[in-house]
C-alpha positions in Angstrom: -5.7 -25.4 21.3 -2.6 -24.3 19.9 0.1 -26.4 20.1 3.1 -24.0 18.9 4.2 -20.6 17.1 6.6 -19.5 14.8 7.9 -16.0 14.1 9.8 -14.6 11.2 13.1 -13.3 11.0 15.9 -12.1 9.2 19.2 -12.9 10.6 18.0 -16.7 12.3 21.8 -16.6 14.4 20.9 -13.3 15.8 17.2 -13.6 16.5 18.5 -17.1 18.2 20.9 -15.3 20.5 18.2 -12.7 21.0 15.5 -15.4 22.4 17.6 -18.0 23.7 18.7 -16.3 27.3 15.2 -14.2 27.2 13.8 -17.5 26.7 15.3 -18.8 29.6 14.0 -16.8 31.8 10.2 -18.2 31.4 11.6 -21.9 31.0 12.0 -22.7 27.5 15.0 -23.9 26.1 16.9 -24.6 22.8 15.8 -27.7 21.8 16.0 -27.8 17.8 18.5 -26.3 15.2 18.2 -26.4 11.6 19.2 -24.7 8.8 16.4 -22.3 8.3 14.3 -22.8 11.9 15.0 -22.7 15.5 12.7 -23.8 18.3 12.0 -23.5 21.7 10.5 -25.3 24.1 9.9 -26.9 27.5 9.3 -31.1 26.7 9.5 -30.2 23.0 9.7 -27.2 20.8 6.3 -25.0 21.2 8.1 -21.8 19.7 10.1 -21.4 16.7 12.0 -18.8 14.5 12.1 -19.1 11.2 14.4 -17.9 9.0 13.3 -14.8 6.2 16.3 -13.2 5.0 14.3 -11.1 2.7 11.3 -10.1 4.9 10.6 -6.1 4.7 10.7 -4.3 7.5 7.6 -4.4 9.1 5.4 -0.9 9.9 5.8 0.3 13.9 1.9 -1.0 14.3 2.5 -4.3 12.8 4.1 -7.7 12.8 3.1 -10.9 15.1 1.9 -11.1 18.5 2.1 -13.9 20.7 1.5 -14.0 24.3 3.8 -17.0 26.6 2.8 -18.0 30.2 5.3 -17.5 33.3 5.1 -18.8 36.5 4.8 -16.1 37.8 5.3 -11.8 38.2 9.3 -12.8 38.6 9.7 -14.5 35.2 7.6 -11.6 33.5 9.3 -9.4 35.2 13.0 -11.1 34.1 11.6 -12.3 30.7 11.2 -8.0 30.1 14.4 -6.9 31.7 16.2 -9.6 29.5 14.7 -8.8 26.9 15.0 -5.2 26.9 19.1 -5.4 27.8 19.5 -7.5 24.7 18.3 -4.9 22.2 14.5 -5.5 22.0 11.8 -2.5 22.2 10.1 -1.9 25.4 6.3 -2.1 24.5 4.7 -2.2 27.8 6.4 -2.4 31.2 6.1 -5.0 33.3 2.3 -4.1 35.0 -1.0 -5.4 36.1 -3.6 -4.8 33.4 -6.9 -4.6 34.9 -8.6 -3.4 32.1 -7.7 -7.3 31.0 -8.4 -9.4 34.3 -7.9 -8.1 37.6 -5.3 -11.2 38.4 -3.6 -10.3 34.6 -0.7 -9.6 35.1 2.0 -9.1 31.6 5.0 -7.3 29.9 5.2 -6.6 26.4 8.5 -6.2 23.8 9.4 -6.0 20.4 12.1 -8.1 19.2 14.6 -7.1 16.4 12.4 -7.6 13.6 9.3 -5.9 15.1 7.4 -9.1 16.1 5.0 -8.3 19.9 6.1 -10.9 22.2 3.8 -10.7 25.3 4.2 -12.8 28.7 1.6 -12.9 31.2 0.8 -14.5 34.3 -2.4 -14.7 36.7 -1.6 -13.5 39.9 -3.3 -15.3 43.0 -6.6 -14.1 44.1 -5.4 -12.6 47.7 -3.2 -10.3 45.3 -6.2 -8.5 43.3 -5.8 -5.5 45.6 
């Protein structure tokens, strides 16, 4: 099991105004704030950002992906609009992805630095129509 994930970034203040309200919107919270590291989290911090001043930009094919649960459709469905309003990169709309699971249900973005932040959710059963 995987207990939590970090992401690189270049400007930690701006990354950490980028996640913190898209954050929100799937439950996680500011909990820690250090000099070179910021985390996330629900009971305790389960995603960070960490700080790379010098990273490279990364290629439009590259960089980390990392999928977080919602609830439900709604908080995907928030978790991308937030995102997107805030400057990140639409990389797949809100959406059912059969292809994946007939209940899988997920949105995908880019934030700043290029990292794939995915959030899914299994929709009921009575709603695999």
């Amino acid at each position: 099991m995987i207990d939590h994930v970090s992401v690189a970034v270049r400007d930690l203040a701006a990354s950490a105004r980028f996640y913190e309200p898209v954050l929100q919107e799937i439950g996680l919270k500011k909990m820690v704030v250090r000099e070179d590291t910021v985390g996330f989290g629900k009971r305790y911090p389960e995603f960070w950002l960490n700080s790379r001043p010098r990273m490279p930009d990364l290629p439009p094919d590259c960089g980390t992906h990392i999928c977080l649960r919602a609830r439900g459709a709604d908080g995907v469905d928030r978790f991308w609009k937030a995102a997107v309003e805030r400057g990140g990169e639409d990389d797949g709309p809100p959406g059912r992805r059969p292809d994946y699971n007939p209940r899988y249900y997920a949105a995908f973005i880019k934030d700043p630095d290029g990292n794939r932040i995915e959030v899914v959710t299994f929709l009921p059963e009575e709603d695999e129509a």
